[in-house]
N, C-alpha and C positions, 0 to 999 in steps of 0.2 A: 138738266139733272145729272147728267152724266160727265160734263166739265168739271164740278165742282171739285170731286175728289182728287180729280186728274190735277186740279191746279193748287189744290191742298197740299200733293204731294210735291208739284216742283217748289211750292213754297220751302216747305220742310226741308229738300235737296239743296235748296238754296242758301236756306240758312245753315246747314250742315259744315258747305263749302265755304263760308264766309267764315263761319266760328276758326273748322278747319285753317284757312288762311291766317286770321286772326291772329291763332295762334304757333304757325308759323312764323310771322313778323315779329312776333312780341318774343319767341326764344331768339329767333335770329339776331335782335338788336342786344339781348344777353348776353348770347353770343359774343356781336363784336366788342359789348363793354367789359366781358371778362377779358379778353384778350390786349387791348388796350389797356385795361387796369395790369395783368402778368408782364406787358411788354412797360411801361413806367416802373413797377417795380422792380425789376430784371433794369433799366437805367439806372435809378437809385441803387440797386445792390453793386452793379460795376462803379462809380461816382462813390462809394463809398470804399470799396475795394479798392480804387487810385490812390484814393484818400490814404487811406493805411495804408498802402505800399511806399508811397511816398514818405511815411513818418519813416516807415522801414530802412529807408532808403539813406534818410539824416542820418537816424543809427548808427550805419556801416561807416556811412563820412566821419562820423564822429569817432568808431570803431579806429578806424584806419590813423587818426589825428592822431590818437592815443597811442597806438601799438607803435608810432613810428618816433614818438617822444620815447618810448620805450626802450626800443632796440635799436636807437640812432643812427649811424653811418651804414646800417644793415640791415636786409631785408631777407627773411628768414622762413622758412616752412613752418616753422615751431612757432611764427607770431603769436599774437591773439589775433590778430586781423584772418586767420587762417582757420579758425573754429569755427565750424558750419551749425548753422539754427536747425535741426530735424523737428518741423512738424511742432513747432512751440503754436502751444495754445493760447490765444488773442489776450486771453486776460491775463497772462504772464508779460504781454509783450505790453499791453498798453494799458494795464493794473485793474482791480476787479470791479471798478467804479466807470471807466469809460468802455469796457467792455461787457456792459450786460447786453444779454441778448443779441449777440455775433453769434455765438456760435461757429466760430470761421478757428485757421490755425495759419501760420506763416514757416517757410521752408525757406534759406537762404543762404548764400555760398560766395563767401567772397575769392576770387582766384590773381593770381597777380599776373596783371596781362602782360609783361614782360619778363615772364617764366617762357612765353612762345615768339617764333623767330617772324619778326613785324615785315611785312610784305612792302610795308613804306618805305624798308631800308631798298628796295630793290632800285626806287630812282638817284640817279645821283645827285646830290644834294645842290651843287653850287650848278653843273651846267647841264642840265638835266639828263634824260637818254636815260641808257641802264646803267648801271654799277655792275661792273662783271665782276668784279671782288664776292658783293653780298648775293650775285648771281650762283655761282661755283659752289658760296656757302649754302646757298641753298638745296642747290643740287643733292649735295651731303648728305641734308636731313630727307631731301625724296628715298634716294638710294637705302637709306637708313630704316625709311618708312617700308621699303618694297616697291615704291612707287616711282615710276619715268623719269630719271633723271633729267630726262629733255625738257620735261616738262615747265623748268624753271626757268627757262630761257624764252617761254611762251607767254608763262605770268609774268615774267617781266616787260616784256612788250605790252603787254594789255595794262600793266599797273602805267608806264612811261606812257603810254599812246593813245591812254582810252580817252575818247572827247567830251565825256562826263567823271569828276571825279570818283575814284572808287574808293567809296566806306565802308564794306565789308566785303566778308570771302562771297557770298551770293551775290555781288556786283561783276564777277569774275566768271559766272555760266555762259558757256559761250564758248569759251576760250577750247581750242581744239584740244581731244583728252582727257579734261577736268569735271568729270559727269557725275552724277549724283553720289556715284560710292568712293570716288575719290575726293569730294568734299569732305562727304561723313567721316573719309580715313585722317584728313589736314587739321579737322577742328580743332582737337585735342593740338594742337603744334604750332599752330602758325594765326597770325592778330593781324587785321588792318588797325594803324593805330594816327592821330590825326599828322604824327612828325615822325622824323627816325631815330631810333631808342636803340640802345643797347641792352644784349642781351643780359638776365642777372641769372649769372652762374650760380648762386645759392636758390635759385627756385626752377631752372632751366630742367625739363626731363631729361634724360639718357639722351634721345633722337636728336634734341637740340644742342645739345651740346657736344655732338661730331659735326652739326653746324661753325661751331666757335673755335675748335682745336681741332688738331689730325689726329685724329681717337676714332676706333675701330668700335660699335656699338658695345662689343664685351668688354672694351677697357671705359667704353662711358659708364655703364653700368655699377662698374665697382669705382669709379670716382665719384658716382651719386650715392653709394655706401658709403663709404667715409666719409661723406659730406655729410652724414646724417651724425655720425658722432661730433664731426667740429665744420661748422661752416668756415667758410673764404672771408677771413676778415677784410682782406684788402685784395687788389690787382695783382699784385707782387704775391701775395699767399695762395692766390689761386696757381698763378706762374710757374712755382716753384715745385707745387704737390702736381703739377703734370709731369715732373720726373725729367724724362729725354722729349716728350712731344713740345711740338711748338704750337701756339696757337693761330690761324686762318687769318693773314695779308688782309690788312683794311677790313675787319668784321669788327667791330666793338662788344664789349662786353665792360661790366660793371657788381658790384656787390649789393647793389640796393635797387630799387623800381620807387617810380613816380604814378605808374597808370596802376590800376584792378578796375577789373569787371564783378559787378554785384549783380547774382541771378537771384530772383527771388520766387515763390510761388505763392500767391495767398488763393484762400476759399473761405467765401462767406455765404454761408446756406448756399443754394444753385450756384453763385455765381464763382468762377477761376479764373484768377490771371495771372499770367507767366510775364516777367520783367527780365529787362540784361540792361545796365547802366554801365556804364565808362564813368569812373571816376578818377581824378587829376589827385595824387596826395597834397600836390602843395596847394594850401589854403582850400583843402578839401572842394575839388573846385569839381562840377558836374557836365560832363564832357558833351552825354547826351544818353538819353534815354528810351528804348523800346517796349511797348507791351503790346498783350493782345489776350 
C-alpha cells in the first residue's frame, strides 16, 4: 500500500528528467545547426567578397592601361591611376541590377610601387652578393628616415644570403635591429619587388629621393615642390633641375614605373576583407595577390 505512491513518484521524476533531457538534445542539435548554417553563410559572404574584389581588382588593371595610354613616357602623381575609391557603394561599382541586396561598399588605393626604394636593388644583379652602390643609397634613405644607417648593410646580407627567397618586408624579421617599429617606420619607403627597378623621380617621397641624388632632406623636399607644378619629363630634365648636385654612382632612376600595388577593402554585411595586389602595367599583368 505504501509502495504505490513512492513508485508513482519516481515514475513522475523520471519522466521529468527524460522530458528535461529531451529537451536538452533537441535545442543542442539547434544549436549546432544554427552555427553551421552562420558558419556556410559567413563562407558564401567571403567567396562572394573575393569574387568582387577580384572584379575590383580588373578595374585598377584596366585603370592603370588607361592612365598610362594617357600620360605616355611618364608616370605622374596627378594620373588617374592615382585617384583613390573612398568607401563607394557596391551599386555604383557594379550597377544597381547586380548589386541588390549587398549592402557592402569597396575602399581602394592604387600606389606606384616604384615611388619606394626596391630592396631587390640591393643584390647585385649579374654576380650576385651585395651591391654596395644601391647599399650606401640605402643608407641615405635610413639616415633620412632617423633610422640605423648600418642597418642597410644588414638587410642586405639577409636579401643576398637568405636561403628562401624574400618576397616581402615581413620576410626580413629576424634580421638584427629591424623590429616591429622599425618595419612600421620603412613601409611607406621601401618595396620588395620580384626584379630591380629604378627609382621614378616623379612619384619618389622626399626620403627617397636623397636615396637617388646628394640632396640633404630639406633640399629633397623643395625638389618635390616643384615637382608638383612641372614633372621630370625626361632623365636629362631631372639632371639638370638638381642644379650643382649630382646624382648617387650606380642607383638608377627613371620618369615612368611599370609595378603598383592595388589595396583594396570590401564589406559585405559581416564579412571584411583587406587585399594588396602587385600589378605589372605592361599587359596589365598580375604579379600576385594577398588577402585576408
Amino acid at each position: 500500500m505504501m509502495r504505490r505512491p513512492s513508485q508513482r513518484g519516481v515514475a513522475v521524476v523520471t519522466a521529468l528528467l527524460l522530458t528535461a533531457l529531451s529537451v536538452t538534445l533537441v535545442a543542442g542539435i539547434f544549436w549546432q545547426q544554427q552555427i553551421m548554417v552562420r558558419g556556410m553563410e559567413g563562407q558564401r559572404l567571403r567567396l562572394q567578397a573575393r569574387l568582387i574584389a577580384r572584379g575590383a581588382l580588373d578595374a585598377a588593371r584596366l585603370r592603370l592601361l588607361e592612365s598610362a595610354a594617357a600620360q605616355g613616357n611618364v608616370t605622374t602623381l596627378d594620373g588617374a591611376w592615382s585617384v583613390p575609391m573612398f568607401e563607394s557603394r557596391l551599386e555604383r561599382f557594379l550597377g544597381q541590377e547586380d548589386a541588390q541586396g549587398q549592402g557592402g561598399a569597396l575602399a581602394q588605393q592604387i600606389a606606384d610601387a616604384q615611388a619606394s626604394f626596391n630592396l631587390r636593388n640591393l643584390v647585385a644583379a649579374r654576380q650576385g652578393g651585395i651591391d654596395l652602390y644601391q647599399t650606401t643609397a640605402f643608407a641615405r634613405l635610413l639616415a633620412a628616415l632617423n633610422l640605423n644607417p648600418a642597418l642597410a648593410y644588414r638587410i642586405a646580407e639577409a636579401m643576398a644570403g637568405a636561403p628562401l627567397e624574400v618576397l616581402q618586408l615581413d620576410d626580413l624579421r629576424g634580421v638584427p635591429g629591424l623590429d616591429g617599429q622599425v618595419l612600421a617606420r620603412l613601409r611607406a619607403f621601401v618595396v620588395v619587388l620580384p626584379a630591380p627597378t629604378p627609382v621614378n623621380v616623379n612619384t619618389a617621397p622626399p626620403e627617397v629621393l636623397t636615396a637617388v641624388a646628394n640632396l640633404s632632406l630639406a633640399e629633397a623636399r623643395v625638389l618635390a615642390g616643384r615637382r608638383r607644378q612641372a614633372h621630370f619629363k625626361g632623365l636629362s630634365d631631372f639632371a639638370f633641375r638638381l642644379n650643382d648636385r649630382e646624382t648617387l654612382e650606380g642607383v638608377d632612376y627613371a620618369v615612368t614605373s611599370d609595378y603598383f600595388l592595388v589595396r583594396s577593402t570590401l564589406t559585405l554585411a559581416r564579412a571584411t576583407l583587406h587585399s594588396e595586389a602587385l600589378v605589372r602595367r605592361g599587359g596589365a599583368a598580375l604579379v600576385w595577390v594577398h588577402d585576408d
